[in-house]
C-alpha positions in Angstrom: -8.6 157.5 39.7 -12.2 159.1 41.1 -12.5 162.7 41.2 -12.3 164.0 44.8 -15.8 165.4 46.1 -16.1 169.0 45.5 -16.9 170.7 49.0 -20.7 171.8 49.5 -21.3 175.4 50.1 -21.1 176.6 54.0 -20.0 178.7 56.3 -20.6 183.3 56.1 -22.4 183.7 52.6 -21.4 187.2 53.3 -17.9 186.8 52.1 -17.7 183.9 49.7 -15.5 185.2 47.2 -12.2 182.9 47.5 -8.8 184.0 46.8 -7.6 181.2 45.1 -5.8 179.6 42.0 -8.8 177.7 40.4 -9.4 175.7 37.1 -12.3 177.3 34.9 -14.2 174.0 35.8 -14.2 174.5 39.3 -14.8 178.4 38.5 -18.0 177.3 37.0 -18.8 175.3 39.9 -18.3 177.5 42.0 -20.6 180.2 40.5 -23.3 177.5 40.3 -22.9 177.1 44.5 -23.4 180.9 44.6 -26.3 180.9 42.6 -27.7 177.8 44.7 -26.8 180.6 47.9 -29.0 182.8 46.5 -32.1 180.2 45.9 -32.0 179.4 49.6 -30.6 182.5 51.3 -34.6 183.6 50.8 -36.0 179.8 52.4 -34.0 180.4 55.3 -35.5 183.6 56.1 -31.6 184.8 57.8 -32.1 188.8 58.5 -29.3 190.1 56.6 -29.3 193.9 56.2 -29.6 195.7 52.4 -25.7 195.2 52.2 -25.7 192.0 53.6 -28.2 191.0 50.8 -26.2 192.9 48.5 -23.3 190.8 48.5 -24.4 187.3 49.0 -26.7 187.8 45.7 -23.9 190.4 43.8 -23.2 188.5 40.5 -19.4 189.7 40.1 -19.2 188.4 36.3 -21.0 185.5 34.4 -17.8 185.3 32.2 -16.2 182.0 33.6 -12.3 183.2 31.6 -12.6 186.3 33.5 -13.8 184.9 36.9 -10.9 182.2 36.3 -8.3 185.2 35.6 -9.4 187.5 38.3 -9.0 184.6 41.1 -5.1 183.8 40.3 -4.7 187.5 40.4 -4.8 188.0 44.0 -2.1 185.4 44.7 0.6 187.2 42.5 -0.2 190.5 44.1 -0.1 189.0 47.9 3.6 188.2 47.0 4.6 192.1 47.0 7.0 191.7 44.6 7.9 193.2 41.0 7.1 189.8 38.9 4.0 189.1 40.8 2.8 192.8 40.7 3.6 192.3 36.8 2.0 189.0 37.1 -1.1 190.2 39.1 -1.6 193.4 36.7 -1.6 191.1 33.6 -3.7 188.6 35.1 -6.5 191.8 36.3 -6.7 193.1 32.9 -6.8 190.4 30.7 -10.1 189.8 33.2 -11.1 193.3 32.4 -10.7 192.4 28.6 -12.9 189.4 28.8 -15.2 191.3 30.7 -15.2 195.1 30.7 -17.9 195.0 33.6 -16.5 193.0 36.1 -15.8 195.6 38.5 -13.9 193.8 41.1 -11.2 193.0 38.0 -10.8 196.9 38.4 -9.9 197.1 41.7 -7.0 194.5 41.5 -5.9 196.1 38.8 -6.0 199.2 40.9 -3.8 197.9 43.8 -1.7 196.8 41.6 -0.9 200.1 40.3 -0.9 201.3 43.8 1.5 199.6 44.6 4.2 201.7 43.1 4.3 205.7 43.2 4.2 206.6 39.3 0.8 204.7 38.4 -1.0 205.6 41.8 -2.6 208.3 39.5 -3.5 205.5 37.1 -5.3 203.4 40.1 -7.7 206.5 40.6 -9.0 206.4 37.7 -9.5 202.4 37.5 -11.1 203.3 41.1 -13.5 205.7 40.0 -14.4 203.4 37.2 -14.9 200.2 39.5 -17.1 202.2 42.2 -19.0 203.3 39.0 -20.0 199.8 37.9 -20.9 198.6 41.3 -21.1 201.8 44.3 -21.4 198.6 47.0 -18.0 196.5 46.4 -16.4 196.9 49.6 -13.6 196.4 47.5 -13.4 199.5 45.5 -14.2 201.5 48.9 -11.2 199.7 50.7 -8.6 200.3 47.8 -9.6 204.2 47.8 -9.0 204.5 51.3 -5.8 203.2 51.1 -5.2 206.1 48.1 -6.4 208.6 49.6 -4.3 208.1 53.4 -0.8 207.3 50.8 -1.4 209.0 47.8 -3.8 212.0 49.3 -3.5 212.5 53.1 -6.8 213.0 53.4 -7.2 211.1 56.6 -10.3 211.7 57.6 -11.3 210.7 53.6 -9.8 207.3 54.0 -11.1 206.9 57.4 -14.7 207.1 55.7 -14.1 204.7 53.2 -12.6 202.1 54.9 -15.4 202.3 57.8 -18.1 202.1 54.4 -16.1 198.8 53.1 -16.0 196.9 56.2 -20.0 198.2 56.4 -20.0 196.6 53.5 -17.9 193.1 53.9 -16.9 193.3 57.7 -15.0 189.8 56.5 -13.0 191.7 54.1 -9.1 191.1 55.7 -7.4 193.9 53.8 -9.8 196.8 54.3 -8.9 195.7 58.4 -4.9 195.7 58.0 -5.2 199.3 55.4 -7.5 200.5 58.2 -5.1 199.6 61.2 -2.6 201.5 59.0 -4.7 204.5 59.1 -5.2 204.2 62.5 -1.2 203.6 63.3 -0.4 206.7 61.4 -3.0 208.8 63.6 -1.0 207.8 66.4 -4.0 205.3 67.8 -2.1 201.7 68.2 -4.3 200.6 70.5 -6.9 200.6 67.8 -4.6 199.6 65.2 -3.8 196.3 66.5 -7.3 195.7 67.4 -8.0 196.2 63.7 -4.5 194.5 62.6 -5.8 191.6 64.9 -9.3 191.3 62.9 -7.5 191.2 59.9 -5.1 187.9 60.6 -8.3 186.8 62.4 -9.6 186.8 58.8 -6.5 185.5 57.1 -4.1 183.6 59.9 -1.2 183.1 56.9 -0.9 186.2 56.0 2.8 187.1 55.9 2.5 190.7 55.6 -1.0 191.2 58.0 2.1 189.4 60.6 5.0 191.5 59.6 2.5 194.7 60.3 1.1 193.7 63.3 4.8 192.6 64.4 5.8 196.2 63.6 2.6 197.7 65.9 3.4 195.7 68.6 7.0 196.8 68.7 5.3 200.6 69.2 4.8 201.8 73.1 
């Protein structure tokens, strides 16, 4: 039986990260495509900002067994559930193992552990390690946004990062729906459906981005 064409790179090279189960092959393949983005982001002459530059040429890891174990993480922690937070923590560092510098492997580890009350001090520290390999992942801002409005209640704290990570990645669909949170809790629902509304924009199946904005909608 033929192998099935692998699709060609298109579509916002400002967020081409996928959340996916892959194969180390296709992770492979696809790090090739991102380094073919970065040969001809420059020939197309597109006016992307220092950010925006930033994160179509970031080079999360070069080690293809971490890449491969970071991307299946994601997946177990969507399912908001004890095995897949287990799953999803495993998964994140035994990334972290096969590459101690892969920063975004950090930050799922670190909603992971945010996730449940009596590691949230844990996720800090992963945080403050992730934002110290790489200051720009919109990821690591996101994550300490949502610790600081659950774990902090400094408000006004999260409200800054959150605002830096979408500066960052205004794609990413999770620094939206912890933003609309944010915003819910200030008593602004207006504003947190808007932002609830970006995020299923950005990810139509998610189940819990619907539940939320199900819950917002319910509020007068």
């Amino acid at each position: 039986q033929p192998k099935q064409p692998r699709p060609v790179l298109t579509g916002d090279l400002s967020d081409i990260r996928p959340f996916v189960t892959v194969t180390t092959d296709e992770a492979l393949a696809r790090r090739r495509d991102l380094q073919l983005a970065r040969q001809i982001i420059p020939a197309l002459a597109l006016n992307l900002s220092g950010d925006e530059h930033d994160a179509v040429t970031k080079h999360y890891t070069q080690n293809a067994d971490a890449y491969e174990l970071y991307l299946k993480g994601p997946y177990e922690w969507s399912k908001r559930s004890f095995p897949g937070m287990v799953e999803a923590q495993r998964l994140f560092r035994n990334a972290i193992a096969a590459d101690p510098g892969f920063a975004l492997a950090y930050v799922g580890l670190a909603d992971t552990l945010l996730m449940n009350q009596p590691t949230a001090s844990e996720a800090a520290v992963v945080l403050s390690k992730a934002v110290e390999l790489d200051p720009n992942l919109a990821e690591a801002h996101a994550s300490k946004g949502f610790y600081l409005m659950f774990f902090e209640w400094r408000w006004k704290e999260a409200e800054a990062a959150f605002q830096r990570s979408l500066h960052l990645n205004p794609n990413y669909a999770t620094a939206h729906h912890w933003y609309a949170t944010l915003l819910a809790i200030k008593g602004d629902s207006e504003a947190a459906k808007s932002e609830m509304r970006k995020a299923l924009e950005l990810d139509p199946f998610s189940y819990n981005f619907l539940a939320d904005l199900g819950q917002l909608m319910r509020q007068r």
